[in-house]
C-alpha positions in Angstrom: -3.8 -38.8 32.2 -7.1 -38.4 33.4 -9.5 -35.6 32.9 -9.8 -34.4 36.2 -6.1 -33.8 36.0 -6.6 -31.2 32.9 -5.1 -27.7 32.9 -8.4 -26.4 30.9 -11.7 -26.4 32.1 -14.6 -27.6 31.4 -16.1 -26.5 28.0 -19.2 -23.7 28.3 -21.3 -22.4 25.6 -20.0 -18.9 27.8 -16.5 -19.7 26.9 -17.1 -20.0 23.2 -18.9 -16.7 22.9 -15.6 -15.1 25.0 -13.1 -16.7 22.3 -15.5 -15.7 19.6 -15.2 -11.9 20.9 -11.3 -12.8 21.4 -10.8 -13.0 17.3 -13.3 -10.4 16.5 -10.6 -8.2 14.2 -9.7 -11.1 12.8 -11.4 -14.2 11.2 -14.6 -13.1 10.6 -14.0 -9.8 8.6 -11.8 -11.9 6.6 -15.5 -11.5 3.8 -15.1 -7.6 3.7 -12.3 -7.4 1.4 -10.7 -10.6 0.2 -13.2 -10.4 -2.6 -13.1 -6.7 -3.5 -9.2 -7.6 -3.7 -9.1 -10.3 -5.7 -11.4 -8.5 -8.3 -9.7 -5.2 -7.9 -9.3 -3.3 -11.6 -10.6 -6.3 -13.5 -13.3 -7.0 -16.1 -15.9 -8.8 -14.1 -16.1 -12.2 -15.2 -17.5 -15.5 -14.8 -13.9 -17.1 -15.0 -13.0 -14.4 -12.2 -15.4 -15.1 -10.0 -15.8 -18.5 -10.1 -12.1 -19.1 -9.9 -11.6 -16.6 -7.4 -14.3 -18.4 -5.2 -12.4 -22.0 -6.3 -9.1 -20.5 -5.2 -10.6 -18.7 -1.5 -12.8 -22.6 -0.5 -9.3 -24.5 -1.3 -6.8 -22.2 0.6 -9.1 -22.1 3.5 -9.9 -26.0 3.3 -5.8 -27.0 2.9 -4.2 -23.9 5.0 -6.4 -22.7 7.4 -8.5 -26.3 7.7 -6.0 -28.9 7.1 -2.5 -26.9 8.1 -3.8 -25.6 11.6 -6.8 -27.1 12.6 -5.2 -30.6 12.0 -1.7 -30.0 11.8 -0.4 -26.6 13.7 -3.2 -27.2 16.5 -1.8 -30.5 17.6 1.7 -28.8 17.9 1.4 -26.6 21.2 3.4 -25.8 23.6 1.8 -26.3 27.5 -1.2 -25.5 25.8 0.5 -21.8 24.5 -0.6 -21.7 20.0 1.3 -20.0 17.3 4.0 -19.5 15.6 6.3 -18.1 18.5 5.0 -21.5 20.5 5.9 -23.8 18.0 9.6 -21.7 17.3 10.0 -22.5 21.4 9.4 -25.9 20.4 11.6 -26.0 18.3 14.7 -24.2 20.3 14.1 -26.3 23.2 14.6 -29.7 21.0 17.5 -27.9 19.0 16.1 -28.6 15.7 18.6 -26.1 14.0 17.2 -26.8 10.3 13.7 -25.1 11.0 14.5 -22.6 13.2 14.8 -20.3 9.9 11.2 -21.3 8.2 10.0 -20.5 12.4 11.8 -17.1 12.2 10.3 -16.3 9.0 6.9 -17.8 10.4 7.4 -14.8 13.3 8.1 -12.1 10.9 5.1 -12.8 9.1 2.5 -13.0 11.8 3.9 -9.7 12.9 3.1 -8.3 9.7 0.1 -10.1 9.2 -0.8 -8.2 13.3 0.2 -5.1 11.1 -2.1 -5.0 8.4 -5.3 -7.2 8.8 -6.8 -5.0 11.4 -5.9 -1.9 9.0 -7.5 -3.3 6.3 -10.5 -4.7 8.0 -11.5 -1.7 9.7 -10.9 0.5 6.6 -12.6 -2.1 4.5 -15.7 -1.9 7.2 -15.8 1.8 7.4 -15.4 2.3 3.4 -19.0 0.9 2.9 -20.4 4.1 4.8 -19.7 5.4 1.0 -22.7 3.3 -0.4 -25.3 5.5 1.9 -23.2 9.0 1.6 -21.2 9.0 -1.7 -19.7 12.8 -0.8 -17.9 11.3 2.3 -13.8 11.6 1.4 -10.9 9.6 2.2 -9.6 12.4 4.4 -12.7 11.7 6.3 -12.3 8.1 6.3 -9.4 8.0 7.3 -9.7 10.1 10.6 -12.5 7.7 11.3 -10.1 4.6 10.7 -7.3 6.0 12.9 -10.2 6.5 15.6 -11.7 3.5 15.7 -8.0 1.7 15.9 -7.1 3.6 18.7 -10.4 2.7 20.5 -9.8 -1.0 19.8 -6.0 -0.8 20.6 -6.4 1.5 24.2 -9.3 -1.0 24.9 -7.1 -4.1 24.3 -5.4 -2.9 27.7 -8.3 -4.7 30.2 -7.3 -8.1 28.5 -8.7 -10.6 26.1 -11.2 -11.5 29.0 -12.7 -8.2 29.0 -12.1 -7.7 25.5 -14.5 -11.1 25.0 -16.9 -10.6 26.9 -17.6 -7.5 25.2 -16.9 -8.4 21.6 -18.5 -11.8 21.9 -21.8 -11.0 21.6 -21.4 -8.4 18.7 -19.5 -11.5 16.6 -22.1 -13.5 17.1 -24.4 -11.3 15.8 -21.8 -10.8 12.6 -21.4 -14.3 12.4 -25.3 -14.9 12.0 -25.6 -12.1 9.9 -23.2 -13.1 7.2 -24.2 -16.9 7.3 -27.6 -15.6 6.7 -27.1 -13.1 4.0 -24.7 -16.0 2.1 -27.7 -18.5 2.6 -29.9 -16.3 1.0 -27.7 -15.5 -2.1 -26.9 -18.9 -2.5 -30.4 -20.2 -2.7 -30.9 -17.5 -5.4 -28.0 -18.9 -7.4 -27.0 -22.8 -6.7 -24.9 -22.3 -9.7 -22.3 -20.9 -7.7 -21.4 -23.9 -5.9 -19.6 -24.7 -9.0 -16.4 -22.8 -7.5 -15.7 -26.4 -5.5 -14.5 -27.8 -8.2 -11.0 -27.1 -7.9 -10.7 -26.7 -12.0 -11.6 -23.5 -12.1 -8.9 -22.1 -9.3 -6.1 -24.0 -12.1 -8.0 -22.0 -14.6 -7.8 -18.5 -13.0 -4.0 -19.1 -11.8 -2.7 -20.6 -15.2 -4.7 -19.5 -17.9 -6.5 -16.0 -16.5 -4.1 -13.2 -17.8 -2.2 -12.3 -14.8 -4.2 -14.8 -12.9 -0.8 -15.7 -10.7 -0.5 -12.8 -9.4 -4.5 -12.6 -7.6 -3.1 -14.9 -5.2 -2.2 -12.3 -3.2 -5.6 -11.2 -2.6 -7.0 -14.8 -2.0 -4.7 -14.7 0.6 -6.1 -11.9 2.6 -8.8 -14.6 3.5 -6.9 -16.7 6.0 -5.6 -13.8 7.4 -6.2 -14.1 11.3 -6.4 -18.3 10.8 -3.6 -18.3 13.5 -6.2 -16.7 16.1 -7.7 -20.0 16.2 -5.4 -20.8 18.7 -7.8 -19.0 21.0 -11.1 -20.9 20.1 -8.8 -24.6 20.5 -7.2 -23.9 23.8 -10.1 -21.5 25.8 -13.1 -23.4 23.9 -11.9 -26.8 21.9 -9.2 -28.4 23.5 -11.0 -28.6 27.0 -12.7 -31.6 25.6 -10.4 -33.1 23.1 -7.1 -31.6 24.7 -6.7 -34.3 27.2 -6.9 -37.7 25.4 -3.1 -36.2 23.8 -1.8 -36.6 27.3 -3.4 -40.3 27.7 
């Protein structure tokens, strides 16, 4: 099929910064709490730490990377991402033995709609208590419920609106956090020890009650399936069509 004959349009550096604004609550706040979690009531370690960093670069590089940027991203449907796509898929060719792992796949994105934008907003507005220590969770959480309602009423204009407005802020985030991480990591290389997959085998086998951290280390693909957005509004307009060749 030839390009010209494309549903998408042509790529534009204003189209990324829309889809960027698009996953706002999503990928990039991801680094406010997945950390704090996976530490949560333990001794502060250097097998904690460099296991939980082993254990957050590997699920990232095999779910989020490998699963949907090279597996879930090539299965859309008219160019429509995400689980509910891929369970239309899979009605339409009556493939009866997944249609249970694509219902379960539903159920979970709507919990995972439920709680990442709770926890990311509380997790963001929780870090007023390093300036004001005397600020309570009463007051925190009137501030939460605020802010969500803002977000949630706003989300009424649509996601073009909503990117356009939020685009810019991310980028801003996005540079902000690649730069802080830059700087910390040229004050300690040594941390780049955490790719070695070793010590997320250590912390999950041999950590006490290293098993059960998963559960925070998965708190950092949390919004992966957003991605959708950035493929089909920013990605796929250039590599989209040579599936249709």
């Amino acid at each position: 099929m030839d390009t010209k004959d494309s549903p998408y349009h042509k790529v534009s550096a204003a189209g990324v910064l829309i889809a960027m604004g698009i996953i706002y609550g999503d990928i990039g706040t991801s680094p406010l709490y997945t950390l704090r979690f996976i530490v949560g009531d333990h001794v502060i370690t250097e097998d904690l730490i460099f296991g939980g960093l082993s254990c957050v670069f590997w699920t990232l590089t095999l779910i989020t990377t490998i699963k949907y940027v090279y597996l879930a991203l090539n299965a859309d449907n008219k160019g429509e991402g995400g689980i509910f796509a891929l369970y239309a898929l899979v009605r339409r060719y009556k493939s009866q033995w997944v249609i249970f792992p694509a219902i379960i796949g539903c159920c979970t994105l709507i919990a995972d709609g439920f709680i990442t934008p709770a926890i990311s907003v509380t997790s963001a507005v929780e870090g007023l208590r390093s300036l004001n220590p005397d600020i309570t969770e009463q007051t925190i959480i009137t501030i939460v419920i605020a802010i969500l309602l803002a977000l949630f009423l706003f989300q009424q204009f649509g996601s073009s609106v909503v990117g356009k407005t939020f685009g810019p802020v991310m980028l801003v985030w996005f540079i902000f956090i690649g730069s802080i991480g830059l700087f910390h990591l040229v004050g300690n290389i040594s941390v780049l020890k955490a790719l070695n997959p070793t010590y997320a085998y250590h912390l999950l086998v041999k950590y006490p009650g290293g098993f059960w951290i998963l559960g925070a280390v998965f708190l950092c693909t949390t919004g992966a399936e957003a991605m959708y957005s950035i493929w089909v509004i920013a990605v796929k307009p250039i590599f989209g069509w040579a599936g249709y060749l």
